[in-house]
C-alpha positions, 0 to 999 in steps of 0.5 A: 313405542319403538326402541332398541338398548342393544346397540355398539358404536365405534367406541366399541366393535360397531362399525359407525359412529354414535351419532350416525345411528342417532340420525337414523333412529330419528329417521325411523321415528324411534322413541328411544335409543340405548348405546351398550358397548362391550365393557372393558375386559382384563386383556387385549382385544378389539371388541370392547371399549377402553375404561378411559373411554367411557367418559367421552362415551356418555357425554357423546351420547348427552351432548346428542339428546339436545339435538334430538328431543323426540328421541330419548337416549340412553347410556349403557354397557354389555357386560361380559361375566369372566369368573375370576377375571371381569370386575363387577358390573355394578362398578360400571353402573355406579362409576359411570352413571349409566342407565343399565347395564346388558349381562352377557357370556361370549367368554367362557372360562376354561375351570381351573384354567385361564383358558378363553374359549369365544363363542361368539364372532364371526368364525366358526373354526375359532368356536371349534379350536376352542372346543377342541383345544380347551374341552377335548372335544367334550362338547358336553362339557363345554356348553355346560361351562357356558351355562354353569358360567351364565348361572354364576352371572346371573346368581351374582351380578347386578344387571338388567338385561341378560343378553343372547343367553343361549347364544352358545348354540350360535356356531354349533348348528347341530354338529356337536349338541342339539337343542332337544337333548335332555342333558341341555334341556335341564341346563337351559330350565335352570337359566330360566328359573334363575332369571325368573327368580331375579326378574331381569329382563329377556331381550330376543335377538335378531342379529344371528337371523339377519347376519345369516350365522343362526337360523332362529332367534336367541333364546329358541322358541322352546326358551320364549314359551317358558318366558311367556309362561312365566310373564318374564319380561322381554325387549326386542333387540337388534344388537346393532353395529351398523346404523342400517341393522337398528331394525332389522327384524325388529317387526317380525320378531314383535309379531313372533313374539305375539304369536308366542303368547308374550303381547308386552314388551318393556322400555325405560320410564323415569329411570325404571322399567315399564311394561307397554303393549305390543297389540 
């Protein structure tokens, strides 16, 4: 089973049109091939897919599946999670008919304030003029609005898949925090409980590896442990703007994650998601 539901076309930030990465996902032999473009947020940007858009989104994606019958695709949406500002990502499932849905925080809602800080992008200045702008430095403070706000997403969203979800360490690389303090420790312990208790799946991340932006996997090696303790359930995603990223890493990373304890991986089987193994 080869497959990768973390992927963004030009209908979103990706670089390349849907069926550009359909041809390639057939020239790699995949069995399935999930689209999840940014969702709509409440404000301008040029990261996400525009509401009216989405109709011609999905019937992109069916018209495509009859010329691929090997490769089974699927629609979806990386949703962002803003608390007070995102509309429930339920709406997106239901209105649009999609497959699932990708739960993920690169926004992080200033408390009290309407505030944005994006962690997430290219730019590292933008992740520390947010810090020093919206937190006053207090990084502490910050990456526990990350998490708290990761918390109420998964507390309160119906999803599937909760993306890149210490993706918050991405632009720190050791300056402001580190991964073993215990203070984060205990922040990062609650996420995986809660995502144990409402069994959404784990995807590990390759994207910060092959785009040189975070020398480790998302979640960390400390994260996965607890996920194979816990038998929670993983995909291995590319998160894909370019056809030329749909495996980047994919292999190696299956082969950490062996390494690790975990030996299944899940993928979509008459409209649920199954388990299969990666031995």
């Amino acid at each position: 089973m080869k497959n990768n539901y973390h992927t963004h076309s030009t209908f979103c930030d990706g670089k390349e049109p849907i069926d550009l990465f359909v041809q390639r996902a057939s020239q790699l032999h995949y069995n399935q091939l999930g689209f999840s473009s940014h969702a709509p947020v409440p404000f301008e940007n040029d990261f996400g897919i525009h509401e009216e858009a989405i109709p011609e989104y999905t019937a992109t994606i069916h018209a495509l599946q009859s010329q691929y019958p090997d490769l089974q695709l699927f629609c979806g949406l990386e949703c962002d999670f803003i608390p007070g500002m995102t509309k429930p990502f339920s709406y997106f499932k239901n209105t649009f008919h999609l497959d699932y849905i990708i739960g993920g925080v690169h926004l992080v809602r200033q408390p009290h304030s309407d505030h944005i800080w994006f962690i997430d992008g290219s730019k590292r200045e933008i992740y520390d003029f947010g810090l020093a702008e919206y937190f006053g430095g207090d990084v502490r403070k910050a990456v526990t609005t990350f998490w708290e706000q990761s918390f109420e997403m998964i507390e309160t969203q119906q999803f599937d898949i909760i993306a890149h979800f210490d993706k918050i360490k991405m632009h720190n690389q050791k300056r402001f925090f580190t991964e073993e303090e215990d203070w984060y420790t205990k922040l990062a312990d609650h996420c995986i409980e809660l995502i144990r208790q409402k069994h959404l799946i784990v995807e590990i991340n390759t994207r910060g590896i092959y785009k040189g932006r975070c020398p480790d996997y998302y979640p960390s090696d400390y994260l996965l442990k607890q996920v194979a303790h816990y038998h929670i359930p993983v995909v291995v995603s590319t998160d894909a703007h370019k056809s030329e990223e749909l495996a980047l890493g994919r292999d190696e990373a299956i082969e950490h994650l062996k390494s690790l304890g975990i030996n299944y991986l899940m993928y979509i089987h008459n409209h649920q998601w199954e388990e299969y193994p990666i031995i």
